[in-house]
FIKOLZA-1660 file (N, C-alpha, C; in steps of 0.1 Angstrom, whole numbers, plus 5000, padded with zeros to 4 digits):
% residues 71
   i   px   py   pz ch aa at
   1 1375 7921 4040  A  X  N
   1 1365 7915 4032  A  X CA
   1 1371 7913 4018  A  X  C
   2 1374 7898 4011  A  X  N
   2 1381 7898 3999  A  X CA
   2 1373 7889 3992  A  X  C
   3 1371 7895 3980  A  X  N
   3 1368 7893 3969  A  X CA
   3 1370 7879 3959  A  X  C
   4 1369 7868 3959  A  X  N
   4 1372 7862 3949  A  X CA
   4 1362 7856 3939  A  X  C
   5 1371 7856 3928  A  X  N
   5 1364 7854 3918  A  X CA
   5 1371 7841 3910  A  X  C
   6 1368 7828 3906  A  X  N
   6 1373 7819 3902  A  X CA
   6 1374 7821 3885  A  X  C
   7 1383 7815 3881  A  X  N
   7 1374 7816 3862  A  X CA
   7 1368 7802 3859  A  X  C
   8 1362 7807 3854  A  X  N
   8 1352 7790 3850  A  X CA
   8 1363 7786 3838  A  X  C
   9 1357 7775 3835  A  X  N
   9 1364 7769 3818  A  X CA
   9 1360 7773 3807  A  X  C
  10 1366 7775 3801  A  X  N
  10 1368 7784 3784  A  X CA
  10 1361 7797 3789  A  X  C
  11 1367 7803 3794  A  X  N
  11 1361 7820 3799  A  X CA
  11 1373 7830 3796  A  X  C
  12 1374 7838 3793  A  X  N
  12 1380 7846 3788  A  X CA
  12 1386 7853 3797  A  X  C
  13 1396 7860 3795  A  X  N
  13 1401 7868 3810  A  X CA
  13 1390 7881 3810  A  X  C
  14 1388 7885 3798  A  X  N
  14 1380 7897 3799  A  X CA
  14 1367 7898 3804  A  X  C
  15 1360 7887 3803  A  X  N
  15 1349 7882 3811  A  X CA
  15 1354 7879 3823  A  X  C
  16 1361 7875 3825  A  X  N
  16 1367 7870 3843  A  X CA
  16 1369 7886 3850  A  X  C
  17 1374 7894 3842  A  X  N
  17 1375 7911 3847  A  X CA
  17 1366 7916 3855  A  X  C
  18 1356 7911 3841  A  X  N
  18 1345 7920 3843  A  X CA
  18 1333 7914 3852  A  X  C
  19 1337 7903 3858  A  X  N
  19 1326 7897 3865  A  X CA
  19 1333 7905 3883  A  X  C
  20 1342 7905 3881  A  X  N
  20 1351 7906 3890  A  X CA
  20 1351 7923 3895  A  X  C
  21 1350 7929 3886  A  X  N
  21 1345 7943 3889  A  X CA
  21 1330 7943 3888  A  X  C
  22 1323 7936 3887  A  X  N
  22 1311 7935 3890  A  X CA
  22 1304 7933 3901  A  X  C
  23 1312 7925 3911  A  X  N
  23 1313 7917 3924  A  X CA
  23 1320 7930 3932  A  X  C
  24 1333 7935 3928  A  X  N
  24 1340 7948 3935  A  X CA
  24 1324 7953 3942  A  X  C
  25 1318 7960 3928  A  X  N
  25 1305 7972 3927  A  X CA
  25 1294 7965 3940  A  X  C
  26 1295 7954 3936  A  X  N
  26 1278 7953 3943  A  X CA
  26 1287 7953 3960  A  X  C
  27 1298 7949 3958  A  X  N
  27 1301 7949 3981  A  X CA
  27 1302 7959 3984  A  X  C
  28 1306 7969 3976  A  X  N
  28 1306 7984 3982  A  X CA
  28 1317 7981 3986  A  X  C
  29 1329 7980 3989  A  X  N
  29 1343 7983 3991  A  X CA
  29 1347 7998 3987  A  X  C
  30 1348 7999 3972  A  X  N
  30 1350 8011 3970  A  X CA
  30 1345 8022 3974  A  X  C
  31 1334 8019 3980  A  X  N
  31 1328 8035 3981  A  X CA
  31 1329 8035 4000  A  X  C
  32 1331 8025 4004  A  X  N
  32 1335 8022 4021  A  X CA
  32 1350 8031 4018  A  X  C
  33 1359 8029 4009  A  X  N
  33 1372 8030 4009  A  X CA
  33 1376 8050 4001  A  X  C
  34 1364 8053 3994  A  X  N
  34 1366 8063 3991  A  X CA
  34 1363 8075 4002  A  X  C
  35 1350 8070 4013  A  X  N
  35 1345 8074 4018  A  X CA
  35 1359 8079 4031  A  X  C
  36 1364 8068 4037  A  X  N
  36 1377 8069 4043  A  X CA
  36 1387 8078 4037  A  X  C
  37 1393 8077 4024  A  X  N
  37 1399 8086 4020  A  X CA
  37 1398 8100 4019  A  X  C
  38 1386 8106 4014  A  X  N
  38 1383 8116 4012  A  X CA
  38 1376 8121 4024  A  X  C
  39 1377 8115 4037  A  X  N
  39 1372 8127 4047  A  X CA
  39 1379 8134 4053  A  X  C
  40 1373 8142 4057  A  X  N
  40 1376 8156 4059  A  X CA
  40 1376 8159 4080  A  X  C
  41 1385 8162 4081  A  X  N
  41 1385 8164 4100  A  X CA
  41 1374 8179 4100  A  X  C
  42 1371 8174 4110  A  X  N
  42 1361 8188 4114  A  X CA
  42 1367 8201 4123  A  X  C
  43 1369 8210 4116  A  X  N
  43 1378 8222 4123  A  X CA
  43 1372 8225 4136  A  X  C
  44 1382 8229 4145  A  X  N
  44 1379 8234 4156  A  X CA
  44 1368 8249 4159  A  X  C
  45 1367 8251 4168  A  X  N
  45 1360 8263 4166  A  X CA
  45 1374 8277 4165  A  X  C
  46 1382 8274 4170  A  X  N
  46 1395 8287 4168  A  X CA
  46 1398 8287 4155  A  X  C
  47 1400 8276 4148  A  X  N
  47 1404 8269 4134  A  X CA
  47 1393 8283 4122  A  X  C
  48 1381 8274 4124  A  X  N
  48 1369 8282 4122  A  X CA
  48 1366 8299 4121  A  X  C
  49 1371 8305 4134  A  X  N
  49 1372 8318 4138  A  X CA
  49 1383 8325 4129  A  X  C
  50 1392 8319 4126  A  X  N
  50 1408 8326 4121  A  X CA
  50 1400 8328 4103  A  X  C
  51 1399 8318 4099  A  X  N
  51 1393 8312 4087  A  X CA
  51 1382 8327 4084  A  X  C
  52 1375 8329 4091  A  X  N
  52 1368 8335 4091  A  X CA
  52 1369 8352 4088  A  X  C
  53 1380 8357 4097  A  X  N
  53 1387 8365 4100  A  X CA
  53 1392 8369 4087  A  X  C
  54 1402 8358 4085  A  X  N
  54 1416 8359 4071  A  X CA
  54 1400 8364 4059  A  X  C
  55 1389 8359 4058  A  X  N
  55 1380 8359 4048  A  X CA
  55 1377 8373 4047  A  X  C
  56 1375 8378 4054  A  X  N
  56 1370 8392 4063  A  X CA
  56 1382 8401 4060  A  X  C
  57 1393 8397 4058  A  X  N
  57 1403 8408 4056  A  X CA
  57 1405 8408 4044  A  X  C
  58 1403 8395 4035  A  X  N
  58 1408 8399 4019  A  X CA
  58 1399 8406 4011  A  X  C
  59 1383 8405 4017  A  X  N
  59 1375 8409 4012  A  X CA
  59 1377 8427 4013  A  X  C
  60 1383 8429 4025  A  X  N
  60 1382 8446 4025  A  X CA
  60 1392 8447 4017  A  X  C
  61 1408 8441 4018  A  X  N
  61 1417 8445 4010  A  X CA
  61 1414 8444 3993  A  X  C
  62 1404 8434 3990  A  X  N
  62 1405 8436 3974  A  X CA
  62 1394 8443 3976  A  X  C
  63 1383 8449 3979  A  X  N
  63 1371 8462 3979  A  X CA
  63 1379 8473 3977  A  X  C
  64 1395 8474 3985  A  X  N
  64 1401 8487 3992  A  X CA
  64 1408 8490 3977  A  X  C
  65 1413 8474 3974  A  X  N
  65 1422 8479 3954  A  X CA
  65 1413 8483 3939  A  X  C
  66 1398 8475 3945  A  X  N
  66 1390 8480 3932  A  X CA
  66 1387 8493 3933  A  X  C
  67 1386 8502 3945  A  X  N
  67 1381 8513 3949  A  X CA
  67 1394 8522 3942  A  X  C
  68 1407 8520 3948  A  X  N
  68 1419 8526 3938  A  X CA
  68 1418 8522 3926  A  X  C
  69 1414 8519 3921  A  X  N
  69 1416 8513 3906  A  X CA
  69 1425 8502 3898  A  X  C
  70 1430 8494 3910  A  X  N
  70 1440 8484 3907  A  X CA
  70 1439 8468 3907  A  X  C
  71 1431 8471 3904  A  X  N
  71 1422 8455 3903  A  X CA
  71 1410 8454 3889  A  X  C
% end
């Protein structure tokens, strides 16, 4: 999907910018393209389990150093 934007006569480039990022905004490109970038794979359930685990152990080991007094 591409974008163009012509400049009319005696138009300014900074007007021509900003009509131009105006056009970007309304097709939704960006947010199609952010959306692609920034996702995220969905963990497995083993993935999930380990994650869960490793959580479960740091929590007893820093409980285990506030209890000594080293934390």
């Amino acid at each position: 999907m591409a974008i163009e934007v012509t400049r009319k006569q005696k138009e300014t480039t900074q007007s021509l910018v900003r009509r131009f990022t105006q056009a970007v905004r309304r097709s939704g490109v960006l947010i199609q393209a952010r959306k692609i970038q920034f996702r995220e794979e969905p963990k497995s359930k083993l993935a999930k389990k380990r994650a869960a685990l490793r959580r479960e152990q740091l929590r007893r080991y820093y409980e285990k150093l506030k209890k000594l007094g080293k934390l």
